[in-house]
VEXDREN-2710 file (C-alpha; in Angstrom, 1 decimal):
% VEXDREN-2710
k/r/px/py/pz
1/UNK/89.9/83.4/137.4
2/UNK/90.7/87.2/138.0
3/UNK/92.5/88.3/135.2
4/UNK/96.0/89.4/135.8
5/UNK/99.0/91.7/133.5
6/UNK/102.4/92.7/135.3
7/UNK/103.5/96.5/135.8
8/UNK/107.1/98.0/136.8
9/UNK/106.0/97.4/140.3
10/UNK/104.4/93.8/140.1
11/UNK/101.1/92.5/139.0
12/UNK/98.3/95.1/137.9
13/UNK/95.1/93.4/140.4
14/UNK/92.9/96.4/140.3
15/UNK/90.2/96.5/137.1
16/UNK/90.0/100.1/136.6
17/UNK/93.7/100.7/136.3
18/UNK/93.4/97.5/133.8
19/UNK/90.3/99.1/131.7
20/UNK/92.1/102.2/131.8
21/UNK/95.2/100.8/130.1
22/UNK/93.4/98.9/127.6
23/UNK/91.0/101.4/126.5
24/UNK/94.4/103.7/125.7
25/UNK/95.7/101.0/123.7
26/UNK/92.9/100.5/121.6
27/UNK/93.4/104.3/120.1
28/UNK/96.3/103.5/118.7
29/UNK/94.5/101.6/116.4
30/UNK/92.3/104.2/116.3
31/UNK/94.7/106.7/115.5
32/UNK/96.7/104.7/112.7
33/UNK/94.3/102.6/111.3
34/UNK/92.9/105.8/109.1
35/UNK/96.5/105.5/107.2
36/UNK/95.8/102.0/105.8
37/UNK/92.3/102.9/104.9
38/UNK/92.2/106.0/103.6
39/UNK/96.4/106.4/102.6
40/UNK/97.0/103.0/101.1
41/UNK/94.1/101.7/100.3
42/UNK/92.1/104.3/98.2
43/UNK/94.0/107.7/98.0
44/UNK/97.7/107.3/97.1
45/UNK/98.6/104.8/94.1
46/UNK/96.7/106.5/91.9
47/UNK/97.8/110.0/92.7
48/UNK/101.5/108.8/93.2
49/UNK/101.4/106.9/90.1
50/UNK/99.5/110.3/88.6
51/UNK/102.7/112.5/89.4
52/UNK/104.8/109.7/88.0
53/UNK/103.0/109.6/84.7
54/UNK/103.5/113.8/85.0
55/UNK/107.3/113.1/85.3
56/UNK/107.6/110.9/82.4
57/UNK/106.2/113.6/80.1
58/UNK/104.0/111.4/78.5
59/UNK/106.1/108.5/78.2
60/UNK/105.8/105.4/80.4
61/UNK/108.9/105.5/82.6
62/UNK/110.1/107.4/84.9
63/UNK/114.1/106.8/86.2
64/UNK/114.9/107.2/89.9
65/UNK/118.1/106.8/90.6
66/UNK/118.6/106.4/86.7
67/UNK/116.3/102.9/87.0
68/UNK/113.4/102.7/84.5
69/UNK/109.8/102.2/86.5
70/UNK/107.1/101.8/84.9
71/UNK/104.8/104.8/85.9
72/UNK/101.8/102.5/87.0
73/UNK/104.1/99.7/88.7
74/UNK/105.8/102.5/90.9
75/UNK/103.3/102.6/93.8
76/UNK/103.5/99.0/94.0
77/UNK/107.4/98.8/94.2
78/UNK/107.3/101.6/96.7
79/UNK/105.1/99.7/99.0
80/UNK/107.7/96.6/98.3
81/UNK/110.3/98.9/99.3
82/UNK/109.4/100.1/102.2
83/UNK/108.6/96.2/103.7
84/UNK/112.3/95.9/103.2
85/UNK/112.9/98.8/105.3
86/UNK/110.7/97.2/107.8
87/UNK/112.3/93.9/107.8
88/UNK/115.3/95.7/108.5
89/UNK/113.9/97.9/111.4
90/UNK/112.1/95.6/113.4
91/UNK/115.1/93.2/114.4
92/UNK/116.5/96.4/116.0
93/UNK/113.7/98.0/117.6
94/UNK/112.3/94.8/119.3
95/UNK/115.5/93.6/120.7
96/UNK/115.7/97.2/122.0
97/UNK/112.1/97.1/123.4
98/UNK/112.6/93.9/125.2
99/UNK/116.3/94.6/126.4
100/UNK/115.2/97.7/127.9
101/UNK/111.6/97.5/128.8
102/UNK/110.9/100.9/127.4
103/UNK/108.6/100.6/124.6
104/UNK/106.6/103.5/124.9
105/UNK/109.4/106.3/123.7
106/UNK/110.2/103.6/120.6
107/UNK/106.4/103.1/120.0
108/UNK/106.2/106.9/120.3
109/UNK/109.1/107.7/117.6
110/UNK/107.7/105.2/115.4
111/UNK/104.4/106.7/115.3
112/UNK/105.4/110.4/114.7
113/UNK/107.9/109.6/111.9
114/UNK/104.9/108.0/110.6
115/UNK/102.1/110.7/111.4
116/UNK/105.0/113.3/110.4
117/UNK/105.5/111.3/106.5
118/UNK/101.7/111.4/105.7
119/UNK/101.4/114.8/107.0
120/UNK/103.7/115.6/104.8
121/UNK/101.8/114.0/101.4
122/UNK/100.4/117.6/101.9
123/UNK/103.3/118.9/99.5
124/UNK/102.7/116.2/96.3
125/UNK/102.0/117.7/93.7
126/UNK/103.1/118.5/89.8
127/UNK/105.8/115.9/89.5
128/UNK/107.0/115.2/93.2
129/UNK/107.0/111.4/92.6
130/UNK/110.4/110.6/93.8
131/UNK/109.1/112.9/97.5
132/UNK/105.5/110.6/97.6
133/UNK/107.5/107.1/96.8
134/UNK/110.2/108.8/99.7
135/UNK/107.5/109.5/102.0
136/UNK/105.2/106.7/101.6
137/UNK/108.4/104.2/102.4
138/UNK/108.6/105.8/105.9
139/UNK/105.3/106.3/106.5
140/UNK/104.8/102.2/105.7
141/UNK/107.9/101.2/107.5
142/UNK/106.8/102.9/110.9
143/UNK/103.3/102.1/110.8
144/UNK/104.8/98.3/110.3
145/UNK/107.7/99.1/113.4
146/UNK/104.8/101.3/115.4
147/UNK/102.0/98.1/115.1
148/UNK/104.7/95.4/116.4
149/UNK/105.4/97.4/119.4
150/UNK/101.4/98.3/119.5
151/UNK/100.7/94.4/119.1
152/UNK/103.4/93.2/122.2
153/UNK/101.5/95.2/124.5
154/UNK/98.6/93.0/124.1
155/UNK/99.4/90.2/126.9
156/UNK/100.9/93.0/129.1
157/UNK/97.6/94.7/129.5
158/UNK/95.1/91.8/129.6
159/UNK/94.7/88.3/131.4
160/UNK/94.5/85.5/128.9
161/UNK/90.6/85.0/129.4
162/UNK/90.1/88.7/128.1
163/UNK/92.3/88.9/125.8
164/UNK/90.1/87.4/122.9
165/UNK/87.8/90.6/123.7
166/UNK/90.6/93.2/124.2
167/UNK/92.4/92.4/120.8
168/UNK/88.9/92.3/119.4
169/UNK/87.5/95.5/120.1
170/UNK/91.3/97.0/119.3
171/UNK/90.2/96.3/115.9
172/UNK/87.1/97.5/116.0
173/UNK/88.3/101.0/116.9
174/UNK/90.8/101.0/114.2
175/UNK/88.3/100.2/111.8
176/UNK/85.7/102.4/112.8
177/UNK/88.0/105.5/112.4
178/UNK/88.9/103.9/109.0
179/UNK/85.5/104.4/108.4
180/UNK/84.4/107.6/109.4
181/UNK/87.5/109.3/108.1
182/UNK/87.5/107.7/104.9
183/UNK/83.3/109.3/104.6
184/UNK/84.5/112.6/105.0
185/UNK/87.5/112.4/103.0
186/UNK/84.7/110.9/100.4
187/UNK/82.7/113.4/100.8
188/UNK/85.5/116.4/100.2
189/UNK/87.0/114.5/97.4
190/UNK/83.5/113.7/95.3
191/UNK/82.3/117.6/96.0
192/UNK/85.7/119.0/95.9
193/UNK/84.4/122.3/93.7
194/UNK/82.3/123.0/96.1
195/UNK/84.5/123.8/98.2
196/UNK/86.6/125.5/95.3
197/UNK/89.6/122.8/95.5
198/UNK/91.0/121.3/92.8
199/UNK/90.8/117.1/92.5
200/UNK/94.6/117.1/93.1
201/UNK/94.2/119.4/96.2
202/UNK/91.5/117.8/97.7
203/UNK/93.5/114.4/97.4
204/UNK/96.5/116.0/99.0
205/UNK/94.4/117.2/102.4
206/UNK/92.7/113.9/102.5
207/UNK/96.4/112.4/102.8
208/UNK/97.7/115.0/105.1
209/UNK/94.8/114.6/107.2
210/UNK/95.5/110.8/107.9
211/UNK/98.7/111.9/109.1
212/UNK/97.1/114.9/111.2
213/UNK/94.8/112.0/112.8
214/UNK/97.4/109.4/113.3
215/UNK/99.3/111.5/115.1
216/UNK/96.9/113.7/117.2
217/UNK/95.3/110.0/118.6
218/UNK/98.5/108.5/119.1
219/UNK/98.8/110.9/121.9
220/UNK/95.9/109.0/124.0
221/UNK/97.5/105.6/124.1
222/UNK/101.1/107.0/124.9
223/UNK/99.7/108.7/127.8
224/UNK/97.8/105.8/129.1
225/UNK/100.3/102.7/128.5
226/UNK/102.8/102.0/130.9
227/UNK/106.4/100.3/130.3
228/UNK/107.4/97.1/132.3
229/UNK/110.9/96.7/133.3
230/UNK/110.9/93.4/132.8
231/UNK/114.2/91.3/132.1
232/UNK/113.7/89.3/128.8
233/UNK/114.3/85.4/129.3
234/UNK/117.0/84.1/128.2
235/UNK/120.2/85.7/127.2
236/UNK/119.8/89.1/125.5
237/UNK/121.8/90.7/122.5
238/UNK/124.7/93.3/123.7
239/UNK/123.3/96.5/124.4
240/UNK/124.9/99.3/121.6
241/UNK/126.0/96.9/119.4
242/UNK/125.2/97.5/116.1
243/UNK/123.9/93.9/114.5
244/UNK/122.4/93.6/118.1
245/UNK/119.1/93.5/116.7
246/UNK/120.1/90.8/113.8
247/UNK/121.3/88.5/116.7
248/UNK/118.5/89.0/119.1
249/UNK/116.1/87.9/115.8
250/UNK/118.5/85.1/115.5
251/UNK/117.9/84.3/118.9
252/UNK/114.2/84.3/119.1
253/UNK/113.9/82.2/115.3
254/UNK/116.4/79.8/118.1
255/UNK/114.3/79.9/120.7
256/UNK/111.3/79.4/119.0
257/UNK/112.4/75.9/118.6
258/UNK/112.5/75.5/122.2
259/UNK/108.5/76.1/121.1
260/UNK/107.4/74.0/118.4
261/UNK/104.3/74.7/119.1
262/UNK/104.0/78.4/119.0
263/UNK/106.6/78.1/115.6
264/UNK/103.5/76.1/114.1
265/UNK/100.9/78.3/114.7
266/UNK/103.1/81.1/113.6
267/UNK/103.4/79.2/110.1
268/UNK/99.4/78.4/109.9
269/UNK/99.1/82.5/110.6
270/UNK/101.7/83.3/107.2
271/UNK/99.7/80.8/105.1
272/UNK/96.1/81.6/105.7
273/UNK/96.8/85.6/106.2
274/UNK/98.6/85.5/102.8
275/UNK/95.5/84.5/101.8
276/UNK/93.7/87.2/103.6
277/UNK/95.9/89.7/102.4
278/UNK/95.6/89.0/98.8
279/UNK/91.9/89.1/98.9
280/UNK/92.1/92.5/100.7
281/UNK/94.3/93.9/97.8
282/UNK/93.5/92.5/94.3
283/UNK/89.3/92.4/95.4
284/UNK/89.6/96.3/93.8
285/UNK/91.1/94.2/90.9
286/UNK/89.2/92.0/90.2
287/UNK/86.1/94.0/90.9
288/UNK/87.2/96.5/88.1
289/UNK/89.4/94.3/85.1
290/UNK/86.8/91.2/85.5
291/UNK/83.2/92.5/87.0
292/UNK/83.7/96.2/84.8
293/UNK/82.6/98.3/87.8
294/UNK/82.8/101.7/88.9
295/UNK/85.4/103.6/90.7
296/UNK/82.3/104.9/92.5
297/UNK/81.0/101.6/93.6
298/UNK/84.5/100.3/94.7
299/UNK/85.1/103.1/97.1
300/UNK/82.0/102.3/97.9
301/UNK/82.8/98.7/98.5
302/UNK/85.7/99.8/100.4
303/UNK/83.9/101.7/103.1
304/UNK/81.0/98.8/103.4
305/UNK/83.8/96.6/104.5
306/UNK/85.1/98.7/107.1
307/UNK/82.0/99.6/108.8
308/UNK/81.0/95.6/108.8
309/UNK/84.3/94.8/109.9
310/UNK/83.5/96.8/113.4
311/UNK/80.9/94.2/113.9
312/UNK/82.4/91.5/112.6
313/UNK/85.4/92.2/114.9
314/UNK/83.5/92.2/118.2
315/UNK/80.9/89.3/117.2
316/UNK/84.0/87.0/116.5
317/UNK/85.2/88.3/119.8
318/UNK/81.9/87.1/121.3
319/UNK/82.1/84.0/119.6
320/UNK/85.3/83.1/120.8
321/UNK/84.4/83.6/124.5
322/UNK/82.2/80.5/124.3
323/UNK/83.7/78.2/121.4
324/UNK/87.2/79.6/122.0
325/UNK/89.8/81.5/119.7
326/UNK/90.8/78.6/117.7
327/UNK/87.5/77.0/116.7
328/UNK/86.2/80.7/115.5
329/UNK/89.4/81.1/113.6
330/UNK/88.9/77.6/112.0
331/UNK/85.0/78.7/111.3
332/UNK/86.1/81.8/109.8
333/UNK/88.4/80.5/107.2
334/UNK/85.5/78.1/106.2
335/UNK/83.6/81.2/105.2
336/UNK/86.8/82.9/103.2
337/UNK/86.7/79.9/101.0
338/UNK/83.0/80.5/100.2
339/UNK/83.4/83.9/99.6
340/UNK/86.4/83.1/96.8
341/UNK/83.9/80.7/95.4
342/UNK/81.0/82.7/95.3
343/UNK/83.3/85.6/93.6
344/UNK/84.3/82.9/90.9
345/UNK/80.4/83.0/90.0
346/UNK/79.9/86.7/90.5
347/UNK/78.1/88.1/87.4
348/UNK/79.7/91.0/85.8
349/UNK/78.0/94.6/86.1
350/UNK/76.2/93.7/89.2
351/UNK/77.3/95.8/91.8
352/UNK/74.7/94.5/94.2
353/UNK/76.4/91.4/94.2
354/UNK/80.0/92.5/95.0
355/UNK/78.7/94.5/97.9
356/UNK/77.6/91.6/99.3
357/UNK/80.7/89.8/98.7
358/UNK/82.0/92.8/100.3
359/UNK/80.1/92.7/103.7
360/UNK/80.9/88.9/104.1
361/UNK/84.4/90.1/103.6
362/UNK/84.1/92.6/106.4
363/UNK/82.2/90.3/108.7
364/UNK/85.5/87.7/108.5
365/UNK/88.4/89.9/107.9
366/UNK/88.6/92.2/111.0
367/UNK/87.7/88.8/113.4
368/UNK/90.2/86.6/111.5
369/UNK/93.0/89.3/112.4
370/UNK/92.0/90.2/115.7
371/UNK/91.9/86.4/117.2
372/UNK/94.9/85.6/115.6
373/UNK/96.9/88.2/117.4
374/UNK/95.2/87.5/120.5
375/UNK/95.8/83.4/120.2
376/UNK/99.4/84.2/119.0
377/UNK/99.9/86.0/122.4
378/UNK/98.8/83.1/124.8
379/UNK/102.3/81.3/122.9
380/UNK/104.5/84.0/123.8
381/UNK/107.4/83.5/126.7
382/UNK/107.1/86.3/129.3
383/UNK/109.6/88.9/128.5
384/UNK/110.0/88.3/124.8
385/UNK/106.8/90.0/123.6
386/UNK/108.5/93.0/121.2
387/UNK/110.8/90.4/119.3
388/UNK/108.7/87.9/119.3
389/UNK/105.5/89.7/117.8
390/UNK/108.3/91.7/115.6
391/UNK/108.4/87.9/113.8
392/UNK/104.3/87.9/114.1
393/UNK/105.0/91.3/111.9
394/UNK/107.4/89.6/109.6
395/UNK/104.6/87.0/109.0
396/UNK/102.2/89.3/108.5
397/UNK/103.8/92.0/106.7
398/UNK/107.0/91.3/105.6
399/UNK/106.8/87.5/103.9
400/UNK/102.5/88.5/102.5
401/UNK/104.1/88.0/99.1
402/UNK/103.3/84.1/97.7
403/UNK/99.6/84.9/97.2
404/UNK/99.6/88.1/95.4
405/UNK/102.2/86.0/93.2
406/UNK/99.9/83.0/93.0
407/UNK/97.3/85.2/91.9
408/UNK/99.5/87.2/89.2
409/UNK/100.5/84.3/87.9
410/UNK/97.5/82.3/87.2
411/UNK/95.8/85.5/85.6
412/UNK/98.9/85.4/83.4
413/UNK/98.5/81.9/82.3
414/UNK/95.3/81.7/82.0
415/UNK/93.9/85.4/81.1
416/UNK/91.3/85.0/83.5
417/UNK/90.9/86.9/86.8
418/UNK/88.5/84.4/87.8
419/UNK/90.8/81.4/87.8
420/UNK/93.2/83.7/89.5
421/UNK/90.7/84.5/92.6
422/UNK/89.6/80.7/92.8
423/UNK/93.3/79.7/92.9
424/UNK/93.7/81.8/96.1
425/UNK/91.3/78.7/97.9
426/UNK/94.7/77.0/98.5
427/UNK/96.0/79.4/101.6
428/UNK/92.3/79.0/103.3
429/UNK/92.4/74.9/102.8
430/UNK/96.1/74.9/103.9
431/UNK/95.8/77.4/106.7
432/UNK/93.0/75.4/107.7
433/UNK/95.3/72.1/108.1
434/UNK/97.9/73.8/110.0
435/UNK/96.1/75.7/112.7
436/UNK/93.6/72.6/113.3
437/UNK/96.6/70.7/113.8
438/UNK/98.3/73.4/116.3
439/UNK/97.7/72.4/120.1
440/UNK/97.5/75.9/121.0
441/UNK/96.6/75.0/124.9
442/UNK/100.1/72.8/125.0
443/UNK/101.5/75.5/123.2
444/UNK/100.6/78.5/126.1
445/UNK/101.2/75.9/129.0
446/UNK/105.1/75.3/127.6
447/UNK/105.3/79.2/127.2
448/UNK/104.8/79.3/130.6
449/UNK/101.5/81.2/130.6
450/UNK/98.2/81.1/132.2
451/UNK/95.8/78.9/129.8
452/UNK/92.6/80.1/129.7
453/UNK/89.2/77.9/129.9
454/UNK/88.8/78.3/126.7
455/UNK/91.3/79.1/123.5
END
């Protein structure tokens, strides 16, 4: 079957204009995916938190707005924040995307107000708390806006017997830049009086040159990527109106059960990537309150699992080409489950061990994400890819909040962060469940979409 994806002026047949489309959309990825990495994950809560604790004089509260926060808990309920923000952004922007068939200029504003926030971290410093938990709120909010406009484009540009392999190697660009930025930022941070910086400085450029990256490789994907004019099935929201975009995600959470199919699948993806997600953030955690390591051999940790996740991305992607989306999925969350149980036995002080913990994470994570996005999009009606991937988003961004909970709660009660990491097992058993259960071939064929041979 020749793969297929639909321009402004009809059906794209010719490869090269296809690769040429896709390899621009896989640089977004590129571009943003140093943010998460090098932003979220290792740099900012502990210098936010840092200029918080600055604030507070000594003491441990700080009050924006004149609301105590705890000066450790305030990265946390900026990130919370700023999913809010997101919640209430991508309604709008999707039902705008799909109304008008422009999402390049939306995907384009999203990704500069994002580049333009973390560009901006440059300026933290002494006790600018209230500007980093300001800036780190837009910065999340459009990367979340900016990656469900990125993510709809996915069965525009590619036929559905590719698309395995295009959302896969999207990945693997995204983490691969994760990786090599967060080396050098490593590398100016650890020898940072070398080079005659302070700590705090060098922590500052390595934020402001996330947002320097993000925005300087967002350039090659909004050059390359086209719009389709494309009337959205189905009645649209009125243009201009202002709760437009609260109908039109009204409508689609409607329509969706015109597609029980897709609807299930959507609600194996929240349970299982809960799970994902909670792994991703409390493994630092539990690597340093329960196994006693090293900051060192956590940021260590941290960059083992990006560069295996490049790997692990396109493997899964091979995979999937001969045993199909679904069945690599299912595989993969077999493997999650061991790698929760064999951290339940990890011995303490033995890095060795947690890195390779750390590369089985990698292997998984950047496949499990990739196929899910790219089995997601064989369920999707023509003309409804911005709103409907803005409730993939939601799933995957905006409701990621039982496990963390689960896991909080279970350290509480029982004191252990061991029972708390084995407790996370549920989401991978239940996610399991669901998806096996999801006929995702019915569910593409009553989308209306081409089904590929294998899914």
């Amino acid at each position: 079957m020749t793969a297929e994806t639909t321009g402004p002026e009809g059906p794209i047949t010719d490869p090269a204009e296809r690769r040429r489309e896709q390899r621009g959309w896989y640089f977004y990825d590129f571009a943003c995916s140093v943010y998460s990495t090098s932003v979220v994950t290792v740099f900012l809560g502990p210098y936010l938190n840092e200029l918080a604790r600055t604030a507070a004089h000594g003491g441990k509260y700080v009050h924006p707005l004149g609301i105590p926060v705890h000066v450790d808990s305030l990265f946390a309920y900026a990130v919370s924040a700023s999913l809010v923000v997101a919640i209430v952004a991508m309604p709008l922007v999707s039902a705008a995307a799909d109304r008008q068939g422009r999402k390049k200029p939306l995907l384009a504003a999203a990704a500069y107000i994002g580049a333009g926030a973390t560009t901006g971290m440059f300026f933290l410093k002494d006790d600018r708390y209230l500007l980093g938990a300001l800036l780190l709120i837009v910065a999340n909010a459009a990367l979340a806006v900016s990656m469900m406009l990125y993510n709809s484009y996915l069965p525009q540009i590619s036929g559905p017997e590719e698309r395995d392999a295009v959302s896969s190697r999207g990945w693997a660009f995204g983490y691969a830049s994760g990786a090599l930025v967060l080396v050098l930022n490593l590398v100016l941070y650890t020898n940072h009086a070398s080079f005659g910086l302070s700590a705090g400085e060098a922590v500052r450029i390595c934020l402001a040159s996330a947002g320097l990256w993000w925005g300087a490789f967002a350039l090659i994907p909004l050059r390359r990527l086209r719009d389709r004019h494309l009337p959205p099935a189905g009645k649209a929201a009125p243009a201009g109106a202002v709760g437009a975009g609260w109908r039109q995600l009204r409508a689609t959470l409607v329509d969706m059960r015109n597609h029980p199919k897709t609807l299930a699948f959507l609600l194996a993806y929240l349970v299982y990537n809960d799970g994902v997600q909670t792994v991703i953030s409390q493994a630092a955690v539990f690597g340093k309150n329960e196994l006693g390591l090293e900051q060192t051999t956590l940021i260590t940790a941290v960059l083992l699992v990006q560069v295996l996740a490049v790997a692990g991305a396109l493997a899964m992607g091979r995979i999937a080409r001969t045993h199909g989306a679904k069945r690599t999925i299912l595989g993969a969350l077999v493997v999650w489950t061991l790698i929760l149980l064999a951290g339940y036995a990890l011995p303490a002080g033995a890095p060795v061990f947690f890195y390779c913990l750390a590369a089985a994470i990698g292997l998984v994570m950047g496949g499990t994400q990739a196929l899910s996005r790219s089995l997601f999009s064989h369920t999707v009606p023509e003309g409804k890819e911005a709103e409907y991937f803005s409730a993939y988003e939601l799933s995957d961004r905006g409701l990621s909040w039982l496990g963390p909970l689960v896991f909080g709660l279970v350290n509480q009660m029982t004191g252990s962060y061991r029972a708390a990491i084995i407790s996370l097992v549920i989401f991978f058993v239940a996610g399991f469940v669901l998806l096996a259960r999801v006929p995702v071939r019915e569910a593409a064929r009553e989308a209306g979409n081409v089904v590929p041979e294998r899914i």
